[in-house]
C-alpha positions as CSV (number, residue, x, y, z in Angstrom):
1,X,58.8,-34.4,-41.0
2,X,57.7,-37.2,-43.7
3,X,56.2,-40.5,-42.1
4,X,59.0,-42.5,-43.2
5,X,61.4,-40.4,-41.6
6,X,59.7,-40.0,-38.8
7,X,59.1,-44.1,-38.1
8,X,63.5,-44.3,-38.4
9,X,63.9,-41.5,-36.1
10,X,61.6,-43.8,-33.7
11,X,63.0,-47.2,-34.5
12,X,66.6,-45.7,-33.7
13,X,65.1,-44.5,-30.7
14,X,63.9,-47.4,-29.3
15,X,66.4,-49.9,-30.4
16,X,69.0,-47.2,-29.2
17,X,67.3,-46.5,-25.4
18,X,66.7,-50.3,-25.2
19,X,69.8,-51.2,-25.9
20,X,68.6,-53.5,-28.7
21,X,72.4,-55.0,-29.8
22,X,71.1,-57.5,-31.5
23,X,68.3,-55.7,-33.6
24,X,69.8,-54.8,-37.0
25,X,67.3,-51.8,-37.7
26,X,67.3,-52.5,-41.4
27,X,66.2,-55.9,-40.6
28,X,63.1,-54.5,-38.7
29,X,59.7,-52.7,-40.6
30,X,57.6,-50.7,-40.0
31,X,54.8,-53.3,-40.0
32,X,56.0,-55.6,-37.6
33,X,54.7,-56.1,-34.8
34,X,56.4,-54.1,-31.7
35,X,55.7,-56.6,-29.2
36,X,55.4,-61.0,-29.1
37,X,56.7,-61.4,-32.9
38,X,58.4,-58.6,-34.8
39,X,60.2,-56.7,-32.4
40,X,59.7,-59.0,-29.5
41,X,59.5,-56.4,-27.1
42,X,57.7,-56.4,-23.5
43,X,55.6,-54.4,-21.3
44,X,58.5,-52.8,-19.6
45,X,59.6,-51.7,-23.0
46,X,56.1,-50.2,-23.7
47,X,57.2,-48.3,-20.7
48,X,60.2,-46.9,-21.9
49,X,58.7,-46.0,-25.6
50,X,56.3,-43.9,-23.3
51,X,59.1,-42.8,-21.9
52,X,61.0,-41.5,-25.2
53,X,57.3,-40.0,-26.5
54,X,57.5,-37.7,-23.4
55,X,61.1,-36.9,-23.5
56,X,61.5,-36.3,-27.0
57,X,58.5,-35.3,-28.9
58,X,56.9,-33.5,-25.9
59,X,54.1,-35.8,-25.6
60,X,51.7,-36.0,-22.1
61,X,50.6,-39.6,-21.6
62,X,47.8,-39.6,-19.4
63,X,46.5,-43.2,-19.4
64,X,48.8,-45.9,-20.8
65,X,45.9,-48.2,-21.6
66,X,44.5,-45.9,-24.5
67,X,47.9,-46.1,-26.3
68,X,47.3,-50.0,-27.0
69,X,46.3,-49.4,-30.8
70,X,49.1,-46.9,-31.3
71,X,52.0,-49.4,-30.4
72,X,51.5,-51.8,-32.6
73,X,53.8,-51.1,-35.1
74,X,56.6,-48.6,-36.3
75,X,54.0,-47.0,-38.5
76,X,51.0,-46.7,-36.1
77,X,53.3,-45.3,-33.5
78,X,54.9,-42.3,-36.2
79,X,51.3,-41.8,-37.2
80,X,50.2,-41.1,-33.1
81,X,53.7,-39.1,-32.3
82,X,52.9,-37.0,-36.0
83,X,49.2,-36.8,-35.0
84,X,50.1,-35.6,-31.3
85,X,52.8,-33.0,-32.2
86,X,50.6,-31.4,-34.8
87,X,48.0,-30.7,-32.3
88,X,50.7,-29.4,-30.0
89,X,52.1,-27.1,-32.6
């Protein structure tokens, strides 16, 4: 799947599972920050991203602490998901 792809399918995702009604997902890059500014999201949503990365690319999160660098945007979350799903394949 091509990166840009790939950071939609997760943007839907998340706005989607967190019920997000008032995030316009045109509106949001894939640079902006997923949590304080950007997105505005919250540890609990961290959570439930997790949650999605399990459910629907198959991904085993271990330890929550290591993913810090990987959720900071759209596009460093699509790189982890494509960089974790290759290894899996």
């Amino acid at each position: 799947m091509e990166k840009q792809q790939l950071v939609n399918e997760i943007k839907n995702k998340i706005i989607e599972q967190l019920n997000l009604v008032d995030v316009d997902p045109a509106s949001v890059s894939a640079t902006d920050p997923l949590f304080g500014e950007g997105m505005g999201l919250d540890s609990i949503d961290g959570l439930e991203i997790v949650v999605i990365l399990e459910r629907d690319y198959n991904i085993t999160i271990t330890e929550i602490e290591s993913l810090t660098p990987h959720f900071e945007s759209l596009n460093t979350l699509a790189e982890f998901v494509a960089a974790q799903t290759a290894v899996a394949a």
